[in-house]
N, C-alpha and C positions, 0 to 999 in steps of 0.2 A: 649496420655497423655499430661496435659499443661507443660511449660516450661516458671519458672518466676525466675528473675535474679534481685536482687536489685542492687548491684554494682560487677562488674567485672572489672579484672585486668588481661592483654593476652601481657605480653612482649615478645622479641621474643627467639629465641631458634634453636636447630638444625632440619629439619624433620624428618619421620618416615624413613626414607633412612639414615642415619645418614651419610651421605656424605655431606652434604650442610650446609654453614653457611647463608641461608635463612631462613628466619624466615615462621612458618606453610603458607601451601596456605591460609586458614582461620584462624581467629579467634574463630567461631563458627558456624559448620553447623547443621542445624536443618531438617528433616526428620519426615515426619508424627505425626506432633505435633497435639493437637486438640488446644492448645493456646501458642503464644512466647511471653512473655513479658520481657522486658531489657528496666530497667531504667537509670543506670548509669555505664557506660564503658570508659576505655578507651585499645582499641586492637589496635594493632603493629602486622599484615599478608604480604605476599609476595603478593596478589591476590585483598582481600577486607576483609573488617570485618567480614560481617557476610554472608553466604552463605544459600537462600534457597533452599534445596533439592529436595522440591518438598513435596506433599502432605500434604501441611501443613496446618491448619485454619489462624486464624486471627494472623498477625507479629505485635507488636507493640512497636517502637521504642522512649526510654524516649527522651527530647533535650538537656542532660548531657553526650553525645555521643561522646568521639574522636576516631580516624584514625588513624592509623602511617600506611600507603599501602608502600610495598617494602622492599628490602634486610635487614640487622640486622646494616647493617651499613648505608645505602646510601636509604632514604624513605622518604616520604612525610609527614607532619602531619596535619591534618583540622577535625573542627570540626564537627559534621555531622550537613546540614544545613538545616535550615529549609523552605519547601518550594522549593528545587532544589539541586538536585546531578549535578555536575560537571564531566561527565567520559574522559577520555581523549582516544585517539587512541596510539597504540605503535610511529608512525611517526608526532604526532599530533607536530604543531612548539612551543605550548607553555604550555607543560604537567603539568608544576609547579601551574599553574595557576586550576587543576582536584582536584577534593578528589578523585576519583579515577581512576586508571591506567591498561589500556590493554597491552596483552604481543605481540600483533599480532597473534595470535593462540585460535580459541575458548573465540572471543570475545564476546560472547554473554552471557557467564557466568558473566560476570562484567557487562552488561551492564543491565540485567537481574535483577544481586541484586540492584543495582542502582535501579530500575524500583518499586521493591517489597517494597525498604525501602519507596519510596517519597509513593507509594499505602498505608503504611500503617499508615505515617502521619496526624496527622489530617486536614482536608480541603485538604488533597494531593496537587499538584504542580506540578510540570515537571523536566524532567528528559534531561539537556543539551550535546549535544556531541559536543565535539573540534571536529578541520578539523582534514581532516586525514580518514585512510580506516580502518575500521572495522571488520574483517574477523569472518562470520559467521559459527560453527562449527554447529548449529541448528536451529531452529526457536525460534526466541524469543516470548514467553507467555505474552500475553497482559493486562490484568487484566480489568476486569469489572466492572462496577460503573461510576460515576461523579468525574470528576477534573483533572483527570491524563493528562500529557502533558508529546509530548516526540518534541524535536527541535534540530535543528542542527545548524550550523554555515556556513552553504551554500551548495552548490553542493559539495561544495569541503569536506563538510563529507558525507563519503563514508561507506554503510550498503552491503559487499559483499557476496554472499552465496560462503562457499568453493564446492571443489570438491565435487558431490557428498553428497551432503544434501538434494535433493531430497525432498524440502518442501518451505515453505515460509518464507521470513524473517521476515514478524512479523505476528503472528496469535492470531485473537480474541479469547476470551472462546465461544460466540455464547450465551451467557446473557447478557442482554440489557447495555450498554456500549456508554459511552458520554464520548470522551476523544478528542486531537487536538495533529496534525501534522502538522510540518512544518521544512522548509530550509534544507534537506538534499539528497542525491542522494540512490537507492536501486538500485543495480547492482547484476541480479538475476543469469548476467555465467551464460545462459542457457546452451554452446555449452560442460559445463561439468555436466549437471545433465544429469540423466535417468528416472526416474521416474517422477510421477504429483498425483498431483496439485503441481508447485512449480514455484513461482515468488516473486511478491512483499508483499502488505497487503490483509491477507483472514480478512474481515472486517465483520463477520455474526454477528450479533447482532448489529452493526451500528445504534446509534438514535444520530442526532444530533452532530454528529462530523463534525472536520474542517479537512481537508488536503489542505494544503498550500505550494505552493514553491518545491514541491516535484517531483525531474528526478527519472523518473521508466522505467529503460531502461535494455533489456535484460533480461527479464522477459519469460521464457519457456511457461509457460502458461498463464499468467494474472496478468499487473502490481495491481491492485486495484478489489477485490469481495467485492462487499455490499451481503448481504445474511442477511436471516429471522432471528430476534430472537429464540433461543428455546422456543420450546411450541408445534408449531410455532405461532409466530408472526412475522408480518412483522415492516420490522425495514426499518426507516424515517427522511427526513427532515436534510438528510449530506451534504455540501461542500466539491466540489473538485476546486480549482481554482489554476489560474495560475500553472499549473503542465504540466510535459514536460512525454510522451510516446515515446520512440522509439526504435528502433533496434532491434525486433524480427521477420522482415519477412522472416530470415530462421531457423525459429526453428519448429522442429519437432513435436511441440505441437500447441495448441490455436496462443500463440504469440499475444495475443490483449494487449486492454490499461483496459478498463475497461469493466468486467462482473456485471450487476445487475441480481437475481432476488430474490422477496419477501422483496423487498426495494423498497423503493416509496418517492415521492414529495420530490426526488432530484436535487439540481441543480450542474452543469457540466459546469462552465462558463471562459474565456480563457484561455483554458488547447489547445497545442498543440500536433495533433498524427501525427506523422512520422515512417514510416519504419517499417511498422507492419503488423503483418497477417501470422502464419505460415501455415504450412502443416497439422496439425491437424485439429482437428472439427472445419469445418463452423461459424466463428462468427465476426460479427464485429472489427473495432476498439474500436467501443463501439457498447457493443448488449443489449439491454435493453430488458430482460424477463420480466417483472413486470410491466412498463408501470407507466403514471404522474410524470414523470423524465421532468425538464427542463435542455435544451443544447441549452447555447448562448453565441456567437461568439468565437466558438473554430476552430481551423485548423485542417485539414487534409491535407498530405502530402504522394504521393506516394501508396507502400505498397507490398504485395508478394501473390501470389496464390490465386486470383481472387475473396479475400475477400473484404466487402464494407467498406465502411467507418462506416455509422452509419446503424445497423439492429434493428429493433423494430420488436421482435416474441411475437405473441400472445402475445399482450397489449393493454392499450387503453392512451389514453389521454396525450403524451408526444408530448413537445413542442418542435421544430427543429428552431430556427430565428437567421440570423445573422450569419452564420457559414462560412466559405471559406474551399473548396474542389477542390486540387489543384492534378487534375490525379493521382486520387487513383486507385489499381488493380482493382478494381470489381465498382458494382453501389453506387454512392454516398452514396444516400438514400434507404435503402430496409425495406420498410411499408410491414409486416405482420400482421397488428394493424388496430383498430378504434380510429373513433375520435379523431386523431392524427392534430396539426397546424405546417405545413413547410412553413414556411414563409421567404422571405428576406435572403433568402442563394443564395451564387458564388460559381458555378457550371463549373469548364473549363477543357480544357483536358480531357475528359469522353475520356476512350478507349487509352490511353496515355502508358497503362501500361496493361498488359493481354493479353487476346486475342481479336485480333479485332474483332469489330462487336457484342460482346457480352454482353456488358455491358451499362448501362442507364444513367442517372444524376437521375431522381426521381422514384424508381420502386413500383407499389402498385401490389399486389397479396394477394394469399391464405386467403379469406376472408375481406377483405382490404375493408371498406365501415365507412362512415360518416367524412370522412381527406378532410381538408381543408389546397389546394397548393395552395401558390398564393405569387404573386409578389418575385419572385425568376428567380436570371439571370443563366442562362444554354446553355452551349456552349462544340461542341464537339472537341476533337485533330484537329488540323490541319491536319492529314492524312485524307486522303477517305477511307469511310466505319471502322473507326475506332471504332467508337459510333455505338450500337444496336438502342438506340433513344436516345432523350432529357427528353422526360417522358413515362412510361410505364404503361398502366393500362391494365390488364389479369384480364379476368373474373374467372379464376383457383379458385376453392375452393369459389366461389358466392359472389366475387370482386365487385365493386360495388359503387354506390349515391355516389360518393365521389366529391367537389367540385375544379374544377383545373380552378384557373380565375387570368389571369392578370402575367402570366411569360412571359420571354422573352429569 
């Protein structure tokens, strides 16, 4: 049923515990609304004004909106702004400066409603976090459409999944979704989840997004999924840049930086991978399913359990130039693909890390025909017999025409 609010008035009061001179966690939470509309408020909560429960249609908040977030005596006041929420962390150094306030506990609910209000804004906006760590009790729900922006205030804010949340910290709906990320760090504490998928951004429905500036470290399974639109549709045309992967090559899972598939003509450009590759399924630092992905000049660094750096399975048409691979566990390059360009990439240390003797600088297999190598420097560990080869072409699976002219 709709839910419309011409003016409200929410001062505070004792809670439902009648022990606490805190004013309600909310002001108003709404639960399977088919419409919310609130023109003119002004709520005084311990938490945040308005809380969505979930299941709700269209939120849509008037710009006659004030806040009083916190205690009956000791609270913030701002009006709700247009165009950007302010959330603050519990340890943030300058919280006066938030409309709204985390308690360090199930930050995701505040950050959430922050997200829902600027979502239902018109032309929407972005949703800022102060420094400071973030304790996430779930995934937070991403919302689909054009305009939404969420940014931070550097690595130093911090998106951490708690114990035991066993999912991601921010997950798309998987409808077509253009929204931009940037400046903050996603700290996935693998070594306390159990379950998966659970790392950083499940990004399915992806067209046209930016991630920017963003440390996705400790990620169980996967700092960053591009994944199909529902439908399906394949979803296109995202930025990842300058972004930092590292620290999951002992996780029990994937442990990568970034999974495509049913995403396409992306580009992947000075993003550094470090430290990655768990024990779970076989995949890349970056494993490109999908194929006409461009990666140029990103780092690889290192890694665990004999995973590559970059795998292209069953794809065609992604571009490799410019990149530095700097003794990763497994083969630099592993082409299960067509019509692939590896150009202009530093290749050293091959066999650095793994097992000796096993591993390549450029490996083409399992059907692997019409890739063009060329002008790429490749060199192996300074041990003997450390390096399988410098490049690898297996006829496995009708390997094959592929052109390899001008490495060194």
């Amino acid at each position: 049923m709709p839910v419309i609010i011409g003016d409200w008035t929410n001062f505070p009061g004792v809670d439902d515990g009648g022990a606490s001179t805190n004013s309600p966690q909310y002001g108003g939470s709404f639960t399977n609304a088919s419409f919310v509309q609130i023109d003119n408020a002004y709520v005084h909560a311990a938490t945040a004004g308005f809380n969505d429960g979930g299941g709700n249609g269209d939120l849509r908040l008037g710009s006659n909106i004030t806040y009083a977030v916190g205690t009956t005596s000791s609270f913030t006041r701002a009006r709700m702004p247009a165009g950007e929420i302010i959330v603050a962390a519990s340890d943030s150094a300058a919280s006066n400066d938030a409309d709204l306030l985390c308690t360090g506990t199930d930050d995701h609910l505040v950050i959430q409603q922050a997200i829902n209000m600027v979502d239902a804004a018109p032309g929407k906006g972005r949703v800022r976090l102060l420094d400071g760590t973030f304790n996430l009790g779930a995934t937070i729900n991403w919302p689909d459409g054009v305009g939404l922006g969420l940014v931070g205030s550097g690595w130093g804010t911090v998106l951490r999944l708690a114990d035991g949340v066993d999912d991601n910290a921010i997950t798309f709906s998987g409808t077509e979704t253009r929204s931009t990320f940037s400046d903050f760090t996603i700290d996935g504490n693998h070594t306390n989840q159990t379950t998966g998928p659970t790392g950083g951004i499940w990004a399915i429905g992806a067209v046209e997004c930016v991630f920017q500036r963003i440390h996705f470290t400790e990620c169980k399974s996967t700092g960053l999924v591009l994944g199909a639109i529902t439908g399906p549709a394949f979803g296109h045309n995202n930025i990842v840049t300058h972004c930092l992967f590292d620290n999951a090559n002992d996780s029990t899972f994937e442990g990568n930086g970034i999974y495509i598939t049913s995403n396409d003509e992306n580009f992947i450009v000075a993003c550094d991978f470090q430290f990655l590759g768990g024990s779970g399924a076989a995949m890349g630092m970056i494993h490109d399913a999908a194929g006409t992905q461009t990666i140029l000049g990103c780092n690889f660094v290192n890694g665990g359990n004999s995973r590559p750096a970059i795998r292209v399975q069953d794809a065609s048409a992604t571009k490799i130039v410019g990149c530095n691979f700097d003794g990763v566990a497994g083969d630099a390059i592993f082409l299960a693909a067509q019509n692939c360009v590896i150009e202009s990439n530093t290749i050293f240390g091959i066999g650095a890390v793994g097992t000796a003797g096993a591993y390549t600088g450029i490996h083409l297999e399992f059907a692997a025909t019409g890739n063009l190598v060329s002008g790429n420097s490749i060199a192996s560990h300074t041990t003997n017999g450390a390096a399988h080869s410098l490049i690898r072409e297996e006829s496995v699976g009708d390997s094959g025409s592929n052109l390899i002219i001008g490495n060194m």
